[in-house]
C-alpha positions in Angstrom: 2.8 1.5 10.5 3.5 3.8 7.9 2.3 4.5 4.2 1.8 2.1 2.2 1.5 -0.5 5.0 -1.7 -2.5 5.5 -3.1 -4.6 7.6 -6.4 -7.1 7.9 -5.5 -9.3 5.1 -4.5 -12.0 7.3 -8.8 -12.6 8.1 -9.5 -12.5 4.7 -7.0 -14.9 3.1 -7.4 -17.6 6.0 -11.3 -17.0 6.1 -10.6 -16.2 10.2 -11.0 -13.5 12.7 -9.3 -11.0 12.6 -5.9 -11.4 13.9 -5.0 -7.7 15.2 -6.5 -4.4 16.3 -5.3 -1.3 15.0 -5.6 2.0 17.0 -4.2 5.1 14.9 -2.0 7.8 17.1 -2.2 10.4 15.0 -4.4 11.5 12.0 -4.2 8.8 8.9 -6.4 8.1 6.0 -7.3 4.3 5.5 -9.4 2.9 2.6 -12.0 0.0 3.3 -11.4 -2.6 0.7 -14.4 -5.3 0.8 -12.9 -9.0 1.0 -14.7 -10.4 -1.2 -13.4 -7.8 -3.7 -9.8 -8.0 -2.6 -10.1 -11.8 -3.3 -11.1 -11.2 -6.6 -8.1 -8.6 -7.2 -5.5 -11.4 -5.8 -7.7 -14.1 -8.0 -6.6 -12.0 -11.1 -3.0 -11.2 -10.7 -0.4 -13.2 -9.1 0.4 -11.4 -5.3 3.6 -10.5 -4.8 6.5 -12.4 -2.8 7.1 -9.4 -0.4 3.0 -9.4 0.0 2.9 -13.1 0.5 6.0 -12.8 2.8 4.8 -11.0 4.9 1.5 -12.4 5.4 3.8 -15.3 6.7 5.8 -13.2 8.8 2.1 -11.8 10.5 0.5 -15.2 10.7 3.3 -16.9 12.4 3.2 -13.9 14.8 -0.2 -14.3 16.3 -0.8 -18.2 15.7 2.5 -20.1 16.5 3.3 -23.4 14.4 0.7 -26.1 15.4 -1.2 -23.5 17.0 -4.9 -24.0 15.0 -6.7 -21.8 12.9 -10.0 -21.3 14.3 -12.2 -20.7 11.8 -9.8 -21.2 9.2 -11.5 -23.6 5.9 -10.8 -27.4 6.6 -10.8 -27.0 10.6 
């Protein structure tokens, strides 16, 4: 990963685990954004099609198609 990559949205916009670990190999600077809060950012401004693309990309990644949710809301 590099800047301005992020990661741990996946949790937050399927209301699941988190679906990876991230382990830094060199010195970085990361900023904590609470979920509820980023939910209320997305709530008030359309995300973007790269941001929601890749989200996809991620999601199919660690849960395969028909592969459930656990957690997820309405399982």
């Amino acid at each position: 990963m590099s800047a301005p990559d992020y990661f741990g949205e996946i949790g937050i916009l399927r209301h699941i685990p988190r679906t990876a670990n991230v382990v830094a190999g060199e010195g970085c600077r990361c900023a904590l954004i609470d979920g509820q809060q980023l939910l209320e950012a997305l709530g008030s401004a359309s995300p973007s099609s790269a941001m929601l693309a890749r989200t996809s990309t991620l999601l199919e990644a660690t849960h395969p198609a028909g592969e459930p949710l656990a957690g997820a809301v309405g399982t």
